[in-house]
N, CA, C and O atoms as a MOPAC input file, in Angstrom:
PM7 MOZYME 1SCF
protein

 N    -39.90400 1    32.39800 1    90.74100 1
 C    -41.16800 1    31.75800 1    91.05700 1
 C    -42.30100 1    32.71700 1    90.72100 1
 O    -42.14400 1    33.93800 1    90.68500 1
 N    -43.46300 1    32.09100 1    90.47500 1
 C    -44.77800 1    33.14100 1    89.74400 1
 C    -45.15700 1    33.15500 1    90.83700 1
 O    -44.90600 1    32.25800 1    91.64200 1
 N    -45.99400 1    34.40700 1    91.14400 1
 C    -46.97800 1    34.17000 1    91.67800 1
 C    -48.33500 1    33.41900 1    90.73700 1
 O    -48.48100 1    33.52400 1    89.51900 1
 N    -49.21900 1    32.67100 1    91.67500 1
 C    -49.71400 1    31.80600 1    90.93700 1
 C    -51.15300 1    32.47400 1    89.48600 1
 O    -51.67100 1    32.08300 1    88.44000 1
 N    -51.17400 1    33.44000 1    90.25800 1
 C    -52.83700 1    34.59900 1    89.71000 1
 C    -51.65900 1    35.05100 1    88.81600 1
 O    -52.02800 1    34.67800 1    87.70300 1
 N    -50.48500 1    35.62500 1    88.66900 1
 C    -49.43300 1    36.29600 1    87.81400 1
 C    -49.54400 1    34.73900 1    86.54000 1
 O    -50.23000 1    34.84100 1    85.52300 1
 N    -48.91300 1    33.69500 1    86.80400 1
 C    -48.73400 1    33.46400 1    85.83400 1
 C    -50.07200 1    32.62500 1    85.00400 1
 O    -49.91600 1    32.05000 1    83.92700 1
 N    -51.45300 1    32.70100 1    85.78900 1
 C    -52.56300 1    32.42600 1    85.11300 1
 C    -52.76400 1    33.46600 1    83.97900 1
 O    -53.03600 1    33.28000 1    82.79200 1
 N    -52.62200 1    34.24700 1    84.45200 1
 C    -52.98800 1    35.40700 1    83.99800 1
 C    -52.46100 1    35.05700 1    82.12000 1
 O    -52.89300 1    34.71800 1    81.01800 1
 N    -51.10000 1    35.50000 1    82.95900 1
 C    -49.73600 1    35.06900 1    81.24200 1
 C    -49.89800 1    34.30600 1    80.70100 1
 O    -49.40100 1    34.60100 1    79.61400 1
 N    -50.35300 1    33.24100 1    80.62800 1
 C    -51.01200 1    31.87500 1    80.41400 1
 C    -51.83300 1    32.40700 1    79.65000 1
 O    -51.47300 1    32.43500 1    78.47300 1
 N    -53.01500 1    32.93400 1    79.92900 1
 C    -54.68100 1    33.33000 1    79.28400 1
 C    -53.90300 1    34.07400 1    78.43100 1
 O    -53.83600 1    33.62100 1    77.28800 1
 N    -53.22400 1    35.20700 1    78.68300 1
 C    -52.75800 1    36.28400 1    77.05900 1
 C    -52.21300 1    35.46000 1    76.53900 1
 O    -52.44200 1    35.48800 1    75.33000 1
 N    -51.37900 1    34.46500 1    76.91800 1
 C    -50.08500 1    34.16400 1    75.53000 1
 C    -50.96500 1    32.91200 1    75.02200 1
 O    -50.56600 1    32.66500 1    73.88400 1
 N    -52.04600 1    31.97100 1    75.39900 1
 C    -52.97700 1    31.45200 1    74.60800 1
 C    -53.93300 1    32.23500 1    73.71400 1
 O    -54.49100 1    31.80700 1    72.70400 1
 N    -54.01000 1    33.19000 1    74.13400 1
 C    -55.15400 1    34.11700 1    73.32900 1
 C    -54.85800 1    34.02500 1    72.45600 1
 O    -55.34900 1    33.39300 1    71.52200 1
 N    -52.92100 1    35.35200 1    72.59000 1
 C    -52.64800 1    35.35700 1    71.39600 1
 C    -52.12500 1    34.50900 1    70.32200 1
 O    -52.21800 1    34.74600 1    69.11800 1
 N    -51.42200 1    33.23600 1    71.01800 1
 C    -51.49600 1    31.94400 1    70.09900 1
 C    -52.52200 1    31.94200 1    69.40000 1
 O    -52.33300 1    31.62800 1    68.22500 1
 N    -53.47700 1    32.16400 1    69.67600 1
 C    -55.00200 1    31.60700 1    68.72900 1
 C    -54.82800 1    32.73800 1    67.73600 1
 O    -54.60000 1    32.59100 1    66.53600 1
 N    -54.95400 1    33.80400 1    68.33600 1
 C    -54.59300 1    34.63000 1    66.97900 1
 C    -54.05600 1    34.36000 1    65.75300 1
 O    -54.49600 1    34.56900 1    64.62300 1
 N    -52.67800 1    33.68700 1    66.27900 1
 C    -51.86400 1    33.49400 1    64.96600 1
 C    -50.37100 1    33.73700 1    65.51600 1
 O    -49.39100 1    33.19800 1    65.00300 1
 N    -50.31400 1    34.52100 1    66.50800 1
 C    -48.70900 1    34.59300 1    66.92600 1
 C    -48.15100 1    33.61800 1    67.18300 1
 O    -48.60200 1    32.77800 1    67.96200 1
 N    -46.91700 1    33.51500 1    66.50700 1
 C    -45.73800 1    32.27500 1    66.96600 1
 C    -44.77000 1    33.01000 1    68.44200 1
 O    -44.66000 1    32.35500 1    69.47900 1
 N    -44.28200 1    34.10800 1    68.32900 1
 C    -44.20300 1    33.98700 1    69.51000 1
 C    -45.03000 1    33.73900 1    70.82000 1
 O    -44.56700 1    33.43200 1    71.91900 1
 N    -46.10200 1    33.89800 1    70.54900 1
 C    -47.25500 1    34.06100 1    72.26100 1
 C    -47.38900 1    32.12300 1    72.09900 1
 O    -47.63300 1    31.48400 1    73.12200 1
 N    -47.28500 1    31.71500 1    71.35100 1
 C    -47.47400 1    30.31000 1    70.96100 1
 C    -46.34500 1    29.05900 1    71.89600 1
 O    -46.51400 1    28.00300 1    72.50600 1
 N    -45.03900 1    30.07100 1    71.49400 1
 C    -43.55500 1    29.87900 1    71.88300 1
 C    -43.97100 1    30.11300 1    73.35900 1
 O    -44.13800 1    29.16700 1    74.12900 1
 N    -44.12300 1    31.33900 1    73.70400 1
 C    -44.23900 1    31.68300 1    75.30600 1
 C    -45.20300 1    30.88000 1    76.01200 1
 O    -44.78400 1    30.71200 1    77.15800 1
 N    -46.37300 1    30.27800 1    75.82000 1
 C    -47.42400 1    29.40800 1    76.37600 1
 C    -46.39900 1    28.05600 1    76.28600 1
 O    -46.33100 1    27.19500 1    77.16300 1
 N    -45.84900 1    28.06400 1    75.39900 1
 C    -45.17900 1    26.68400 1    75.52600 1
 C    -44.31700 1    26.45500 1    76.53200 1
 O    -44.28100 1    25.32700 1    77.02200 1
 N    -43.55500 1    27.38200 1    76.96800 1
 C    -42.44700 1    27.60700 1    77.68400 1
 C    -43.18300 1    27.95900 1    79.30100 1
 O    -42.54500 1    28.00100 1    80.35200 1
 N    -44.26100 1    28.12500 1    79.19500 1
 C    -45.15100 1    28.55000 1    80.40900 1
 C    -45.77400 1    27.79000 1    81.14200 1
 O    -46.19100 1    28.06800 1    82.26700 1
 N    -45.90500 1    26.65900 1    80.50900 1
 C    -47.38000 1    25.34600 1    80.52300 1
 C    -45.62600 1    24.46400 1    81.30800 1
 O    -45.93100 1    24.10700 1    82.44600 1
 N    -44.50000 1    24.18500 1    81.09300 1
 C    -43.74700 1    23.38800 1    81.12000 1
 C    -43.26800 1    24.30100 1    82.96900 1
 O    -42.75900 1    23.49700 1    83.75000 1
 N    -43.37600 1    25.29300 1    83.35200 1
 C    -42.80600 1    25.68700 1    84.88000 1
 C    -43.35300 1    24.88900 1    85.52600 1
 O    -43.97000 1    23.99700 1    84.94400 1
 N    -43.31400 1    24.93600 1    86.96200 1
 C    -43.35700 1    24.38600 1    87.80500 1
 C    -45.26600 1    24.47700 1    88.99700 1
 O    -45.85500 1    23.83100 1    89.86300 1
 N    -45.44100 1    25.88100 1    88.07300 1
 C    -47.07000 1    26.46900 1    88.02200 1
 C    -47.96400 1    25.60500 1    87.29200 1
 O    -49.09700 1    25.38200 1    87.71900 1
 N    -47.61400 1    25.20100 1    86.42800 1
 C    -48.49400 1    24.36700 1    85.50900 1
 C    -48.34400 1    22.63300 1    85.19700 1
 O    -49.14300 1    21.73000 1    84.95000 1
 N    -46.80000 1    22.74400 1    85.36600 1
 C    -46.08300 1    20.93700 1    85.06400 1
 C    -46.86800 1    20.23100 1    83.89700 1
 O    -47.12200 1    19.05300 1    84.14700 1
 N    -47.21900 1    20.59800 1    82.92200 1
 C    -47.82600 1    20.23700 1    81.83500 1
 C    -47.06800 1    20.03600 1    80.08100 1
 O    -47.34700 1    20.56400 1    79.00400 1
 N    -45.78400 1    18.77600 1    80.59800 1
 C    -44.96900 1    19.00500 1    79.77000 1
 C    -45.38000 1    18.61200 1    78.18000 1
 O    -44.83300 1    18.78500 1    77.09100 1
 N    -46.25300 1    18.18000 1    78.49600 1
 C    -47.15700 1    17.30000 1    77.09700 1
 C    -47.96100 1    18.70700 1    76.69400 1
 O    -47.68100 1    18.85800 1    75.50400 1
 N    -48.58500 1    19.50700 1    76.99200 1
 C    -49.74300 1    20.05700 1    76.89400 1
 C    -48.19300 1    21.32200 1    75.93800 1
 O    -48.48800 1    21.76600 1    74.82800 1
 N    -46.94400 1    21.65200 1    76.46800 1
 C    -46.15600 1    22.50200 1    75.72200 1
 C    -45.81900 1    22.00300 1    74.55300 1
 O    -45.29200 1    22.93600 1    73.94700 1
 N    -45.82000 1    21.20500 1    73.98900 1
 C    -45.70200 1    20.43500 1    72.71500 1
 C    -46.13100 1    21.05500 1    71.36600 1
 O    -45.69800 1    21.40500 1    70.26900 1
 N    -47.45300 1    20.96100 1    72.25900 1
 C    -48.69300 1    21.24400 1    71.51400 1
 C    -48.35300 1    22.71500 1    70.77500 1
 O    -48.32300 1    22.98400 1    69.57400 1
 N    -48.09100 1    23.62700 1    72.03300 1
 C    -47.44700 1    25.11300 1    71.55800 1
 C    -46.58100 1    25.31600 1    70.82900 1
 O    -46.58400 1    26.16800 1    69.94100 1
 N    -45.41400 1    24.30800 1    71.18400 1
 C    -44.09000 1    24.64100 1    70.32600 1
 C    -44.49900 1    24.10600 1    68.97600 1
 O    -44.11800 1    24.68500 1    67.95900 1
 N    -45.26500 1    23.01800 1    68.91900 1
 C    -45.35400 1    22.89500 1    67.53900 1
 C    -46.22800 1    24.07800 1    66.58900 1
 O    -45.90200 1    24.40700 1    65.44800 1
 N    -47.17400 1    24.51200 1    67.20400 1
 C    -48.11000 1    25.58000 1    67.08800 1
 C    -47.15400 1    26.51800 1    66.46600 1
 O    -47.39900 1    26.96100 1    65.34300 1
 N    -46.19800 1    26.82200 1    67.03500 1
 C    -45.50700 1    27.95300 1    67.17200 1
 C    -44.43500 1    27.35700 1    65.87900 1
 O    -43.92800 1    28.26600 1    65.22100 1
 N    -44.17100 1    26.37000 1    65.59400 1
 C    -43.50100 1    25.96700 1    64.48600 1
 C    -44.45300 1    26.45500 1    63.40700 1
 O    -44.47400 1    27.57600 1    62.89800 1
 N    -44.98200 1    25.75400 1    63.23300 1
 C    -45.90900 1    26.17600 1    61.97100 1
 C    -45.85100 1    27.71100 1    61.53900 1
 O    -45.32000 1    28.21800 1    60.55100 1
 N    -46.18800 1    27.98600 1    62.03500 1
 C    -46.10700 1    29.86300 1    62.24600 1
 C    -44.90400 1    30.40000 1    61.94900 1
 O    -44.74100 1    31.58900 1    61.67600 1
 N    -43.92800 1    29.46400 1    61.99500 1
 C    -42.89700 1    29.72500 1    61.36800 1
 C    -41.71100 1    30.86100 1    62.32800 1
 O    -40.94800 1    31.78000 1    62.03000 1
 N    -42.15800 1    30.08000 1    63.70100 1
 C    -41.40300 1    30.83400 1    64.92800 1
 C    -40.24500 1    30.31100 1    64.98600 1
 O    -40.19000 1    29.86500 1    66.13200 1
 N    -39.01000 1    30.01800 1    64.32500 1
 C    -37.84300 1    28.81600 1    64.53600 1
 C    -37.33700 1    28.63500 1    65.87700 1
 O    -36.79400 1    27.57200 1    66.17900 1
 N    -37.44800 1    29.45500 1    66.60000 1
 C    -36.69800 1    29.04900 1    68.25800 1
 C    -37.57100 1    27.79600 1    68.56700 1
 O    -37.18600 1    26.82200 1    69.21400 1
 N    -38.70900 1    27.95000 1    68.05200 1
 C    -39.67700 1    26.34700 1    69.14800 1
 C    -39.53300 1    25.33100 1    67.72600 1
 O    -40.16500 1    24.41700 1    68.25600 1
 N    -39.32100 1    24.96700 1    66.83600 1
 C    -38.90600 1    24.57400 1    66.19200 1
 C    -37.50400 1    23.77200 1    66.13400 1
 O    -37.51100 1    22.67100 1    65.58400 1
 N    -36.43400 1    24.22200 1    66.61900 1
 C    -35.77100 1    23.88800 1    67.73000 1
 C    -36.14700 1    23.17700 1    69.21600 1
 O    -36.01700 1    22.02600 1    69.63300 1
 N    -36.54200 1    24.10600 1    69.66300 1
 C    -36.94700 1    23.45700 1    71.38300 1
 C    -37.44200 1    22.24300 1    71.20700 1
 O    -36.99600 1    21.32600 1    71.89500 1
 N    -38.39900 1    22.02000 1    70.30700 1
 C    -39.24500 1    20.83900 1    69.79800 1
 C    -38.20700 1    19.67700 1    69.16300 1
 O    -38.56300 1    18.50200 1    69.07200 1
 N    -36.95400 1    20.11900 1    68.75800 1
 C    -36.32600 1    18.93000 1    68.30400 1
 C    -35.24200 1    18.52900 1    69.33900 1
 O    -34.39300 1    17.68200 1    69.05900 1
 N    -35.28800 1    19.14300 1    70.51400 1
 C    -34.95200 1    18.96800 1    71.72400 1
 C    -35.48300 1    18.09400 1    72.62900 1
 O    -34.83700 1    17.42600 1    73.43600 1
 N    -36.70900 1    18.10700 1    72.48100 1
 C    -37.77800 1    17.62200 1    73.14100 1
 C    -38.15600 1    16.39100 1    72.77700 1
 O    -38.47100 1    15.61000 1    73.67500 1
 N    -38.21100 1    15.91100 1    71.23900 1
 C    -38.79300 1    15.02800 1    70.43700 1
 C    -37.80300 1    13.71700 1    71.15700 1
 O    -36.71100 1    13.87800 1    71.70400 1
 N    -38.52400 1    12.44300 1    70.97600 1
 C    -38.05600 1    11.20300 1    71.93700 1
 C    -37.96500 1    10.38000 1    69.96700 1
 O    -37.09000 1     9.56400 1    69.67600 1
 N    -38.70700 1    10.71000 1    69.26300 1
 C    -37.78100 1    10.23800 1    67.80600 1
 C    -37.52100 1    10.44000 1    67.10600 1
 O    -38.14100 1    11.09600 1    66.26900 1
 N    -36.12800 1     9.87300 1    66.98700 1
 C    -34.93600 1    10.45600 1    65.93800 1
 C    -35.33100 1    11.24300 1    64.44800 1
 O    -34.61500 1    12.11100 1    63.94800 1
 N    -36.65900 1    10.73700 1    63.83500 1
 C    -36.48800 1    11.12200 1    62.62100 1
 C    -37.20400 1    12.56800 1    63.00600 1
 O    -37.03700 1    13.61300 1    62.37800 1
 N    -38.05300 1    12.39200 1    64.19600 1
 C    -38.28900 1    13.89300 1    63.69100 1
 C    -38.06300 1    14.80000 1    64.84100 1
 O    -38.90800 1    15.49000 1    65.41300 1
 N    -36.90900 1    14.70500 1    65.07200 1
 C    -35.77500 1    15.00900 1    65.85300 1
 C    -34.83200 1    15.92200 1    64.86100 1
 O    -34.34200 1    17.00300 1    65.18700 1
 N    -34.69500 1    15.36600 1    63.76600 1
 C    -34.00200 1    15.49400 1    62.86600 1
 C    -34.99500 1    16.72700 1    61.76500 1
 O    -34.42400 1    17.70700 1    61.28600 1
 N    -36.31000 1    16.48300 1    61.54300 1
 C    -37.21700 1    17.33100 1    61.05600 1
 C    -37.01400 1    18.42700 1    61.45700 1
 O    -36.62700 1    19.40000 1    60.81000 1
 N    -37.38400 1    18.31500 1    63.10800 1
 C    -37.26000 1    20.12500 1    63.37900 1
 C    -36.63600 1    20.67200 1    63.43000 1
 O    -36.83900 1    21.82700 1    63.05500 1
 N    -35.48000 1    20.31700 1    63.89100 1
 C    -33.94100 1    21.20300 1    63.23600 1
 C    -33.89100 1    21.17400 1    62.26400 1
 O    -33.13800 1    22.14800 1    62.28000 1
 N    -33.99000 1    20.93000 1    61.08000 1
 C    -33.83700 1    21.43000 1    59.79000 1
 C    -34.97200 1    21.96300 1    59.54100 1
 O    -34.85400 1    22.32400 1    58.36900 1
 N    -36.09800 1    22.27300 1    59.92200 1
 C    -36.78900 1    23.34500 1    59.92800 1
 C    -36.34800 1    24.31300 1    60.38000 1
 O    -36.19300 1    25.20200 1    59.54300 1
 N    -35.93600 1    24.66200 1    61.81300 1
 C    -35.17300 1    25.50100 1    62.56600 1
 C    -34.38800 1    26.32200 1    61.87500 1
 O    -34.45700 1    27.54100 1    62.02800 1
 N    -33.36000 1    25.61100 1    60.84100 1
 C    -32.22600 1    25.86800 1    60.27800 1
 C    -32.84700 1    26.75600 1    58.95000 1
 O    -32.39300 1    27.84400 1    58.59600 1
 N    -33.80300 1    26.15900 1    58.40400 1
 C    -34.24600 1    26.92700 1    57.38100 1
 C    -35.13600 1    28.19200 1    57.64300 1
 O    -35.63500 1    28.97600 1    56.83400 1
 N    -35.19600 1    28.15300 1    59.21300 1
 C    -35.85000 1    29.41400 1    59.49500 1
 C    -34.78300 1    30.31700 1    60.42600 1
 O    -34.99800 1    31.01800 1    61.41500 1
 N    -33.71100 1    30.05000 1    59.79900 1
 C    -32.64800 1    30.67400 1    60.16200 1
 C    -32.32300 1    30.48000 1    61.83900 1
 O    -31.57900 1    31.38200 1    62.22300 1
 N    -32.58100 1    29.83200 1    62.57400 1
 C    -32.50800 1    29.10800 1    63.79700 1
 C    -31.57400 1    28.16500 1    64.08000 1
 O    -31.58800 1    27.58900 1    65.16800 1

């Protein structure tokens, strides 16, 4: 469990550095926004895909986990796959 000021905090860096350009901090906001601190399972989407682009393959994955249709269900794992994921 976070404390709640702890995981605001993690939140603000790993968006920052999303904006930057990092796929992982992109990946980690995604995975951050979805606890139980934030419950914002729509708003992690947004990240993992973020974090796809960038060419992060773990959320690239997560995202074809996540996805409710098939075809691009099927997209992000074979993205995944081509990013060695």
């Amino acid at each position: 469990m976070f404390h709640h000021d702890s995981a605001d905090v993690a939140l603000l860096r790993s968006v920052t550095a999303c904006n930057e350009g990092l796929g992982a901090a992109c990946n980690y906001a995604g995975w951050l926004v979805r606890e139980p601190a934030f419950n914002q399972p729509a708003q992690s989407l947004v990240y993992f895909r973020r974090a796809c682009d960038l060419e992060y393959g773990w959320s690239c994955y997560r995202l074809g986990q996540l996805e409710s249709d098939p075809s691009r269900t099927a997209k992000n794992f074979r993205r995944a796959c081509g990013l060695s994921n």
